[in-house]
TIKOL-248159 format. One record per atom (N, C-alpha, C, O): residue number from 1; residue in three letters; x negated, z, y negated; chain; atom name. Coordinates in steps of 0.1 Angstrom, whole numbers, plus 2048, in hexadecimal, padded with zeros to 3 digits. Layout:
TIKOL-248159
R pos code   u   w   v unit site
R NUM  ala   X   Z   Y    A   CA
...
This chain:
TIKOL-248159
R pos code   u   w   v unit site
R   1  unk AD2 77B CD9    A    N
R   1  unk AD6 772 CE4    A   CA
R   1  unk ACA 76E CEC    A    C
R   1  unk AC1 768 CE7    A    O
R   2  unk AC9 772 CF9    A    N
R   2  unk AC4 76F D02    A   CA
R   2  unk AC1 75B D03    A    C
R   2  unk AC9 753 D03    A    O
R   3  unk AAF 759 D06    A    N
R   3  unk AAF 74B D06    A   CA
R   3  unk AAD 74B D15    A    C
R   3  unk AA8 754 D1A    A    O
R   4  unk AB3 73C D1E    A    N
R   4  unk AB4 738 D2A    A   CA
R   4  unk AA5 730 D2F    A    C
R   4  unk AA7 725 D2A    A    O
R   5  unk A9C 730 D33    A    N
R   5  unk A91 729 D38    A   CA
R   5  unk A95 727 D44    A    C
R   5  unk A97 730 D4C    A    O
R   6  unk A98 716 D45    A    N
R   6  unk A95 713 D4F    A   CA
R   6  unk A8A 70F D5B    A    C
R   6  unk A81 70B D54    A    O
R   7  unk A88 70E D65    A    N
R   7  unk A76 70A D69    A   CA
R   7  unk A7F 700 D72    A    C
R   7  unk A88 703 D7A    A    O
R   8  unk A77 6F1 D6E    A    N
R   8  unk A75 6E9 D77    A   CA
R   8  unk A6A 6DB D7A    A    C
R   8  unk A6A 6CE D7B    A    O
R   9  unk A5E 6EA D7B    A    N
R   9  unk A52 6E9 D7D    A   CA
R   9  unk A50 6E5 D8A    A    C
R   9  unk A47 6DD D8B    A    O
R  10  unk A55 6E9 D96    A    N
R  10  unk A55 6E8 DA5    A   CA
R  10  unk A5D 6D9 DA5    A    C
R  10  unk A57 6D2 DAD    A    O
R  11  unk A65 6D5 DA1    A    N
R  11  unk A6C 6C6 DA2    A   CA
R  11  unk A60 6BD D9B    A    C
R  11  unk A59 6B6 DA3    A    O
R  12  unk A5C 6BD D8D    A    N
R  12  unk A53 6BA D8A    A   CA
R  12  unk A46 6B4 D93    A    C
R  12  unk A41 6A8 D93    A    O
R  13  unk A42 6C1 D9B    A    N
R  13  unk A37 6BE DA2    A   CA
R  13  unk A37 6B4 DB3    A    C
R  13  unk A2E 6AE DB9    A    O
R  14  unk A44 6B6 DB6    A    N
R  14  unk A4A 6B0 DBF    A   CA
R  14  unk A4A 6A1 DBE    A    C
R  14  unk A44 699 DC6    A    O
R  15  unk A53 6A0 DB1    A    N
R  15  unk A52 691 DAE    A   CA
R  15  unk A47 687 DAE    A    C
R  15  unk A47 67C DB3    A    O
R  16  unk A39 692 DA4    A    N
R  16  unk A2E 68B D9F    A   CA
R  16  unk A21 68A DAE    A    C
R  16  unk A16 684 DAF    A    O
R  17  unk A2A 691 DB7    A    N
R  17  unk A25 692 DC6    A   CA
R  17  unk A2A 685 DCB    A    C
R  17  unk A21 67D DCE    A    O
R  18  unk A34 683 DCD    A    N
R  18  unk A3A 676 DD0    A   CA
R  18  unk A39 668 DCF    A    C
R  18  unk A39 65F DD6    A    O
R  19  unk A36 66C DBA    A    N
R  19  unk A34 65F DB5    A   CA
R  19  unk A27 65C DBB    A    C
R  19  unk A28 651 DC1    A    O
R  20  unk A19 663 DBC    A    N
R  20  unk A0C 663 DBA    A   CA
R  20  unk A0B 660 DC9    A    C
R  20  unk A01 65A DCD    A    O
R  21  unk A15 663 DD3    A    N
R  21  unk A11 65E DE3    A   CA
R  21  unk A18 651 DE0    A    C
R  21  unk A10 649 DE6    A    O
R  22  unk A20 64C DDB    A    N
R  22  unk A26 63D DDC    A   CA
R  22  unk A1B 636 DD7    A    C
R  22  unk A15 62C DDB    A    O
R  23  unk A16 63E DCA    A    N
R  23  unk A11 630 DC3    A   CA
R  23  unk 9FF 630 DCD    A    C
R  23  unk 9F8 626 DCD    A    O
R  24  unk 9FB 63D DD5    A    N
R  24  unk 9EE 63A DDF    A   CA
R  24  unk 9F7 631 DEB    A    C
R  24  unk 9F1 626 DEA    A    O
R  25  unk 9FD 630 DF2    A    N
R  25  unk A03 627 DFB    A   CA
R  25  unk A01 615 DF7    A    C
R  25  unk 9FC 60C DFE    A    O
R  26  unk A09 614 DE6    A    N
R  26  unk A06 605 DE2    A   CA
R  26  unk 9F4 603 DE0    A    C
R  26  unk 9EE 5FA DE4    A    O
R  27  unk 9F0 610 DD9    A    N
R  27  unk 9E2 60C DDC    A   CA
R  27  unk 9DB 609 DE5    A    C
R  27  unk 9D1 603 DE5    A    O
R  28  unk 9E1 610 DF0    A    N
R  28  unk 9DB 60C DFE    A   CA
R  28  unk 9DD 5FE E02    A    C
R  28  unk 9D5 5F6 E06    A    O
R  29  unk 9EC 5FC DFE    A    N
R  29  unk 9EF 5EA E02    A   CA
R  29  unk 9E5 5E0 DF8    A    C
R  29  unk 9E3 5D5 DFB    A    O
R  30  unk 9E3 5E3 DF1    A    N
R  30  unk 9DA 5DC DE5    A   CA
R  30  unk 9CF 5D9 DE5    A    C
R  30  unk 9CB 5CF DE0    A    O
R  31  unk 9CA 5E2 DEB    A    N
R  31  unk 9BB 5E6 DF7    A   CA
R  31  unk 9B8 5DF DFE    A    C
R  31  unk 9AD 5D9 DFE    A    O
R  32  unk 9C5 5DC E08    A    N
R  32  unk 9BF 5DA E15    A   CA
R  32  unk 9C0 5C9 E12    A    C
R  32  unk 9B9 5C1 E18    A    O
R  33  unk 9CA 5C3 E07    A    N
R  33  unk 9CC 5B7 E03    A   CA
R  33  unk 9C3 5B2 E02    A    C
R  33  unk 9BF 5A8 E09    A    O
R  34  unk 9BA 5BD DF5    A    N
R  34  unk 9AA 5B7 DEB    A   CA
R  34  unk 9A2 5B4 DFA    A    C
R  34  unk 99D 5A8 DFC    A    O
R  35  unk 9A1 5BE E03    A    N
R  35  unk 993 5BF E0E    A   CA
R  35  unk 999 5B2 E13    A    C
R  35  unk 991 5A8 E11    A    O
R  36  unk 9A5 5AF E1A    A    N
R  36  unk 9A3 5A1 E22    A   CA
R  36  unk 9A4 596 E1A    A    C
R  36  unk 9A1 58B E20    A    O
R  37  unk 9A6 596 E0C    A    N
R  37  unk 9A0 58A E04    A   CA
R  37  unk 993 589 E05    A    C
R  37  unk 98E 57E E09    A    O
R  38  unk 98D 590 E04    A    N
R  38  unk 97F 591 E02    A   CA
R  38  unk 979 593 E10    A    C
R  38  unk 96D 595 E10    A    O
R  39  unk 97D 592 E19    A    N
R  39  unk 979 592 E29    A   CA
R  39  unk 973 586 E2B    A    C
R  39  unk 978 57C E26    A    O
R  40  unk 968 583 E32    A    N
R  40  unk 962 575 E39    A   CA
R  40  unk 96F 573 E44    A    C
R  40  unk 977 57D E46    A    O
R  41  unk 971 56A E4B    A    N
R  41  unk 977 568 E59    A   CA
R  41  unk 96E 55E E5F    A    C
R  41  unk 967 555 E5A    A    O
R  42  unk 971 562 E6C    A    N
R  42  unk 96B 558 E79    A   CA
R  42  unk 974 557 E82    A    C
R  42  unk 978 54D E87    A    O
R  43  unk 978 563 E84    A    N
R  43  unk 985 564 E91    A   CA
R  43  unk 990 56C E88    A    C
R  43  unk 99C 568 E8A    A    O
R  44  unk 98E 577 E7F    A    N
R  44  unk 999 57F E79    A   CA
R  44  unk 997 586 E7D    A    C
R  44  unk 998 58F E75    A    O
R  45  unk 994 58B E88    A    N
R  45  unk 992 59A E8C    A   CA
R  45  unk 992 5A7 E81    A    C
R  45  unk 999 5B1 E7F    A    O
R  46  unk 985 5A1 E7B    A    N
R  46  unk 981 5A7 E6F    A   CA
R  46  unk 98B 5AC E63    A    C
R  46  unk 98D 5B7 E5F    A    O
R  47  unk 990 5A0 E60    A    N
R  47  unk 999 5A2 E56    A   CA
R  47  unk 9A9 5A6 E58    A    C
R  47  unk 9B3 5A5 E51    A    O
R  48  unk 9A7 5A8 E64    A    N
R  48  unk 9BA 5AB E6C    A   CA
R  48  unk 9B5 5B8 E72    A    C
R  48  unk 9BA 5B9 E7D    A    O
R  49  unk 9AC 5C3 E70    A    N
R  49  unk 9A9 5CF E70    A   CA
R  49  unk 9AA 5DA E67    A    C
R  49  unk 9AB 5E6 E69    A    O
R  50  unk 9AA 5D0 E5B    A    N
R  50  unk 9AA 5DB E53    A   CA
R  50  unk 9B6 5E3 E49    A    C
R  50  unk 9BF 5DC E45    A    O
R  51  unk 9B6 5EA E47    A    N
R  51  unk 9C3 5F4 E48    A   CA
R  51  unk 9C1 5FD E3D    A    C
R  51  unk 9B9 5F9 E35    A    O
R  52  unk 9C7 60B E39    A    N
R  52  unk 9CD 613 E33    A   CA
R  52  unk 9D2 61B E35    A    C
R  52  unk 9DD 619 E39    A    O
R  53  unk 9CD 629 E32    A    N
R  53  unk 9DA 63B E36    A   CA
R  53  unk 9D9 63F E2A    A    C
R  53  unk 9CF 63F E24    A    O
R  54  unk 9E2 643 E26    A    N
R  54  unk 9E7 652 E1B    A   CA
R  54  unk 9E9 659 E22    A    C
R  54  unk 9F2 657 E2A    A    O
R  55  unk 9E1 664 E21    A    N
R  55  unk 9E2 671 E25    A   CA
R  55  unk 9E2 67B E1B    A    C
R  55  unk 9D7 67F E18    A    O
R  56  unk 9EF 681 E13    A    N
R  56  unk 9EF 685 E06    A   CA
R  56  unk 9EB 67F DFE    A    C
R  56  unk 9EF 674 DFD    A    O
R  57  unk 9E1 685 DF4    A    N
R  57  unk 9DE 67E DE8    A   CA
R  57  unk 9D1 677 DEB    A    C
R  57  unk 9CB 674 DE2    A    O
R  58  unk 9CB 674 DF8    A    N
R  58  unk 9C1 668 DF7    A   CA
R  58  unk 9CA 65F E00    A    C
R  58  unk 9D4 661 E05    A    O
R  59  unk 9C1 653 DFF    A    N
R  59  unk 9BB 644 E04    A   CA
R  59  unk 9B5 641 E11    A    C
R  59  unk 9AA 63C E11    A    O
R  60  unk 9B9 641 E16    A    N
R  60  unk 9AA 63E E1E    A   CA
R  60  unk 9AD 62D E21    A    C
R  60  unk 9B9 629 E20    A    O
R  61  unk 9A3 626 E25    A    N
R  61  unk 9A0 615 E21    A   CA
R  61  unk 994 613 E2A    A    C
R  61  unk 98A 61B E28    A    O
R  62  unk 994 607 E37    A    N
R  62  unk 989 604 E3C    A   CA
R  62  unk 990 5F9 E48    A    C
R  62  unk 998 5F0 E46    A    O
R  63  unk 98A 5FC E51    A    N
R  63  unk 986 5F5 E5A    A   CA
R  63  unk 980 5F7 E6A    A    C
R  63  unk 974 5F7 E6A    A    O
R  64  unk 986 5F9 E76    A    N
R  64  unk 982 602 E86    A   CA
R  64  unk 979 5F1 E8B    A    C
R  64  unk 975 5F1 E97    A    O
R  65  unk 977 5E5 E85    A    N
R  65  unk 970 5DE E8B    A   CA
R  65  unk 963 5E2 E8C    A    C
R  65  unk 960 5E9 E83    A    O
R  66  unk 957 5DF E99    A    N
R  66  unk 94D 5E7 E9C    A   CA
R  66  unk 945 5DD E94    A    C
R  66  unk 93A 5E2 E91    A    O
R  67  unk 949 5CE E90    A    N
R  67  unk 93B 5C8 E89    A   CA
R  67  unk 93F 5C8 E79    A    C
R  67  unk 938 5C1 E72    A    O
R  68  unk 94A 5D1 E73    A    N
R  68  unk 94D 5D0 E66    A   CA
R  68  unk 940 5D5 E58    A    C
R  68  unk 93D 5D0 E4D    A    O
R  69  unk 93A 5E1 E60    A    N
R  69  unk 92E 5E6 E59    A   CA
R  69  unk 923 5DB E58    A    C
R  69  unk 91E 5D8 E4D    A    O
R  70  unk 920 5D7 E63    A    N
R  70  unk 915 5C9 E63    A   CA
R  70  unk 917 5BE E56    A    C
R  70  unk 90E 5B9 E4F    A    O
R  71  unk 928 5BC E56    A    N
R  71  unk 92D 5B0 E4F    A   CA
R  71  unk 92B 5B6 E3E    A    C
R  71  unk 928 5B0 E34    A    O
R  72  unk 92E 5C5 E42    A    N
R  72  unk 92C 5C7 E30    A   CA
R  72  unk 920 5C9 E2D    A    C
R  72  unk 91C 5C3 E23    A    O
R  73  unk 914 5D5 E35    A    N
R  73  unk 90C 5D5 E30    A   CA
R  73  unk 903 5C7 E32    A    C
R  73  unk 8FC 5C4 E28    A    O
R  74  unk 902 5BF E3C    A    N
R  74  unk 8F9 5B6 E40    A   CA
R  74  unk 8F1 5BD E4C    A    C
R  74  unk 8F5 5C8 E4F    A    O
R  75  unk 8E4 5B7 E55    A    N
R  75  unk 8E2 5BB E60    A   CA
R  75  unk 8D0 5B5 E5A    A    C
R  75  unk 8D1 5B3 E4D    A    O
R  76  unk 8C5 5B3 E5D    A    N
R  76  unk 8BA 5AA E5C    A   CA
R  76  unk 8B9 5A1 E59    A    C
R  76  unk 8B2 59B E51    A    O
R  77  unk 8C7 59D E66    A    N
R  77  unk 8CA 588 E65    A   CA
R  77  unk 8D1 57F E60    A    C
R  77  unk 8D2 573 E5F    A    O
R  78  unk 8DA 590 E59    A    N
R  78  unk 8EA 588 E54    A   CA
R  78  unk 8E9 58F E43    A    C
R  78  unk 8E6 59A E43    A    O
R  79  unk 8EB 58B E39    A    N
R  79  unk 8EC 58E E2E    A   CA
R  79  unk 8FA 594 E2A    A    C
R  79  unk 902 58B E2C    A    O
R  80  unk 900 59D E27    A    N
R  80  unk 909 5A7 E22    A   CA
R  80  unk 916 5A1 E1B    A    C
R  80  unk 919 5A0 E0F    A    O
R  81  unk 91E 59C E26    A    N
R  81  unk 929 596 E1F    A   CA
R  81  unk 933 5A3 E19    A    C
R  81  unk 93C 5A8 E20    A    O
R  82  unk 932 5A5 E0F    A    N
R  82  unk 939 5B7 E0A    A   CA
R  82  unk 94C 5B4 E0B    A    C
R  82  unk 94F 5A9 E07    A    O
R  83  unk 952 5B8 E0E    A    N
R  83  unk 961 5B8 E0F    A   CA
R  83  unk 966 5C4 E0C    A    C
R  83  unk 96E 5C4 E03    A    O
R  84  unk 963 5D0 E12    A    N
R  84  unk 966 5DC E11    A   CA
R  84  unk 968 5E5 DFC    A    C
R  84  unk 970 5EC DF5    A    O
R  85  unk 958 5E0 DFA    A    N
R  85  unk 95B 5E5 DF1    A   CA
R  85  unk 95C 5DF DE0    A    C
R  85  unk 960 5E5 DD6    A    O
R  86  unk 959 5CF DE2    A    N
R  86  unk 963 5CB DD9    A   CA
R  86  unk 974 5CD DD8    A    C
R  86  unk 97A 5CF DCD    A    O
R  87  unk 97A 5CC DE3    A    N
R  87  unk 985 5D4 DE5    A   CA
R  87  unk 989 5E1 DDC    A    C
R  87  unk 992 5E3 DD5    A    O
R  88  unk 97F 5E8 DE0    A    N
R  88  unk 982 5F7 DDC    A   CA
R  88  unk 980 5F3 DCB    A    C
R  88  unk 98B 5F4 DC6    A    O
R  89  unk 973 5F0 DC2    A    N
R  89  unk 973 5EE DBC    A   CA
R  89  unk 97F 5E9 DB2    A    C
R  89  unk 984 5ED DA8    A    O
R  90  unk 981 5DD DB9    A    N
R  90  unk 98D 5D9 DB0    A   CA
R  90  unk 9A0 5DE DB1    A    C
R  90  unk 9A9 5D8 DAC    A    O
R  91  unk 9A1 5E8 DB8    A    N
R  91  unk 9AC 5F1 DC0    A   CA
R  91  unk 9AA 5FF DB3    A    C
R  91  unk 9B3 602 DAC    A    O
R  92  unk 99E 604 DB3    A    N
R  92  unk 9A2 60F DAD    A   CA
R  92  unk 9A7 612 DA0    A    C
R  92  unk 9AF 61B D9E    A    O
R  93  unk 9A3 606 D93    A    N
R  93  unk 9A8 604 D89    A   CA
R  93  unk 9B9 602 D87    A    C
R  93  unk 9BE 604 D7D    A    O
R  94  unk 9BF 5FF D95    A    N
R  94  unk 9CE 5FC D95    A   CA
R  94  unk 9D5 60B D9A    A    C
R  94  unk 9E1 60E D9B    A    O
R  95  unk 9CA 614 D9C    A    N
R  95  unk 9D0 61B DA6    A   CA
R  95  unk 9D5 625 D94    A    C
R  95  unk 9DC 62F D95    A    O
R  96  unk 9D2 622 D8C    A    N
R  96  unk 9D5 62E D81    A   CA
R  96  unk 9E2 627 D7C    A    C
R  96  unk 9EB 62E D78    A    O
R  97  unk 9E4 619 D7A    A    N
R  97  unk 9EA 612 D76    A   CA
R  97  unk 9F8 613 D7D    A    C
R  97  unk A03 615 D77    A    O
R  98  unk 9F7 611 D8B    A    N
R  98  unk A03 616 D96    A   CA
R  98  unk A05 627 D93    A    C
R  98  unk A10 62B D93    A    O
R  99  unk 9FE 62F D90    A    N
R  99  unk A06 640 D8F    A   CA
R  99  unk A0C 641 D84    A    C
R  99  unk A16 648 D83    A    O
R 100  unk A05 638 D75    A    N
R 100  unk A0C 636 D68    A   CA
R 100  unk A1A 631 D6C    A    C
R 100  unk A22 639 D67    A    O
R 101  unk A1F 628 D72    A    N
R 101  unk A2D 61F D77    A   CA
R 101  unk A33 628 D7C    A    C
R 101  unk A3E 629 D77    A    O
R 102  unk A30 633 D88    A    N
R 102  unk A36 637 D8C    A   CA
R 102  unk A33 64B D8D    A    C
R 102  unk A35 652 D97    A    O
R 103  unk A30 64E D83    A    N
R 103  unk A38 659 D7E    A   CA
R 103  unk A3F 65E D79    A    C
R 103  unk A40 658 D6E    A    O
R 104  unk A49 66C D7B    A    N
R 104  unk A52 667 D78    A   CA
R 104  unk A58 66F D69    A    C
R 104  unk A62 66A D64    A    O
């Protein structure tokens, strides 16, 4: 008697494509949460800039303000208020924790 193998290895991969873009999307919202907690404000500018793309399976996380680099690294005059990468730091640990929830 003939045995039946089925393959549904392509659904599989699909899914874990899906799951793994949803759960970089919350990571991205998670991201951008940590960075504007951790943002200095004077006007907000700063902290109403910063944003998030999935593009496939990365991240991307930052900021198009032109004095955001000054504010994280610091400048001569100004000491290094960091926003950016405590953010990141405390984002990536969640980001294993969100693909565990949501695979499927």
């Amino acid at each position: 008697m003939p045995t039946k193998v089925t393959w549904k290895g392509d659904k599989f991969l699909r899914d874990m494509e899906g799951a793994t873009e949803a759960a970089m999307e919350e990571a991205g919202s998670l991201f951008v949460a940590e960075a504007q907690r951790y943002c200095p404000v004077d006007t907000g500018k700063l902290r109403d800039s910063i944003r998030s793309e999935v593009s496939g399976l990365e991240m991307f996380g930052g900021t198009d303000c032109e004095y955001a680099l000054d504010v994280e690294l610091g400048t001569r005059r100004m000491p290094p208020q960091q926003f950016l990468r405590p953010a990141f730091d405390s984002t990536v640990p969640l980001v294993v924790q969100i693909l565990e929830q949501k695979a499927p």
